[in-house]
C-alpha positions in Angstrom: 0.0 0.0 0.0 1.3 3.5 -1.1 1.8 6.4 1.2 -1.2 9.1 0.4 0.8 12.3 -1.5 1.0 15.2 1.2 3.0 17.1 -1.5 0.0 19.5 -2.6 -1.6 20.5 0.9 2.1 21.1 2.1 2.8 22.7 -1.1 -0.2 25.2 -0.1 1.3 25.8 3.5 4.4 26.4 2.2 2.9 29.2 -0.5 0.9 30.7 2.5 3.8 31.2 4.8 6.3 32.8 2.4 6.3 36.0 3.8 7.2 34.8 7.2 10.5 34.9 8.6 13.0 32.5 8.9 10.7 29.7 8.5 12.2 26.0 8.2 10.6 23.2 6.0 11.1 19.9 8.3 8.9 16.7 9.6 6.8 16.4 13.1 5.3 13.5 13.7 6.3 12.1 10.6 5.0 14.3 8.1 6.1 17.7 6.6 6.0 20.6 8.9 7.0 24.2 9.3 9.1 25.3 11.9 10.4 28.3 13.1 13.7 28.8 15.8 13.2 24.3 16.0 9.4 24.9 17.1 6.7 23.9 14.7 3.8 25.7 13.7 2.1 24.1 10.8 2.5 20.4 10.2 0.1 18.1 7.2 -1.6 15.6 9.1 -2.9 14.1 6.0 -3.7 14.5 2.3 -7.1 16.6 3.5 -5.6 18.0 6.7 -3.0 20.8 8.2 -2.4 21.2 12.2 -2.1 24.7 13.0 -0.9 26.2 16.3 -4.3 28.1 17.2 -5.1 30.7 21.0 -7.4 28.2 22.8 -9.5 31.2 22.9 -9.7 31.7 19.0 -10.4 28.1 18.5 -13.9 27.4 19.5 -14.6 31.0 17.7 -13.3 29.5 14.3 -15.0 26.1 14.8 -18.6 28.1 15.5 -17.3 30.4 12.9 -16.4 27.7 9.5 -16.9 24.3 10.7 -16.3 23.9 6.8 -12.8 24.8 7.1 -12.1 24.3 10.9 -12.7 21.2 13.2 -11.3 19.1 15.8 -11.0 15.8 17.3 -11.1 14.0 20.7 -7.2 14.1 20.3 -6.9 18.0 19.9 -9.1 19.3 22.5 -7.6 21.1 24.9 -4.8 21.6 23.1 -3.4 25.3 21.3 -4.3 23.4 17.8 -6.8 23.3 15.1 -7.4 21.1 12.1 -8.0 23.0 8.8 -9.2 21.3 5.7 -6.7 22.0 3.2 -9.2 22.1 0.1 -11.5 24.2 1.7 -9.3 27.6 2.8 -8.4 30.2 1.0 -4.7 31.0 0.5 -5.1 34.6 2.1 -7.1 33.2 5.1 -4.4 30.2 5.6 -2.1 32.8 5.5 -3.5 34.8 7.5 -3.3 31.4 10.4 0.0 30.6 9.5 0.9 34.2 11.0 -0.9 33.8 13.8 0.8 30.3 14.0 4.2 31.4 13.4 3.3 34.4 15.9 2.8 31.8 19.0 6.4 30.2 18.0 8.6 32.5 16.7 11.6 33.8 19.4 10.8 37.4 20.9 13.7 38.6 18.3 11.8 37.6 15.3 8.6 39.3 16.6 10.5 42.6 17.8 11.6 43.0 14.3 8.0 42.1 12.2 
């Protein structure tokens, strides 16, 4: 049995996050992730699915908000993370995340300088 491709919803990630700083393509978990200073923000859970590092208290808001695009398991609840359906958001709104994301992870010297 053949690995699914996680090519094109990393490939998407990847797009999104190019304006941000001193990000590093690498694996968590096993499967391709972004990283900045070592500390991941965005990894592909699966064909369909990204992880993004998500405020607890924006979470629920985005769920209520686009359960089409945002959603979470029994494994990710109480956790800073959200599951985004890769097909269904936009590249500016991913984007948009992948800052916020990158924001929670990045080392006070990156975020004094943006």
């Amino acid at each position: 049995m053949t690995a699914p491709d996680l090519s094109p919803a990393f490939a998407k990630a990847r797009k999104a996050a190019a304006g941000l700083r001193q990000v590093e393509e690498s694996t968590w978990y096993g499967t391709p992730a972004l990283k900045v200073g070592g500390k991941g923000f965005m990894r592909v859970k699966d064909a369909e699915t990204l992880v993004l590092m998500c405020p607890l208290e924006e979470k629920e808001l985005l769920i209520e908000a686009a359960p089409e695009i945002y959603f979470e398991t029994d494994h990710y609840k109480g956790w800073a993370a959200i599951l985004v359906r890769a097909a269904r958001i936009t590249d500016a709104e991913l984007a948009r995340r992948l800052e916020v994301a990158w924001r929670l992870k990045a080392p006070r010297r990156l975020l004094k300088d943006r």
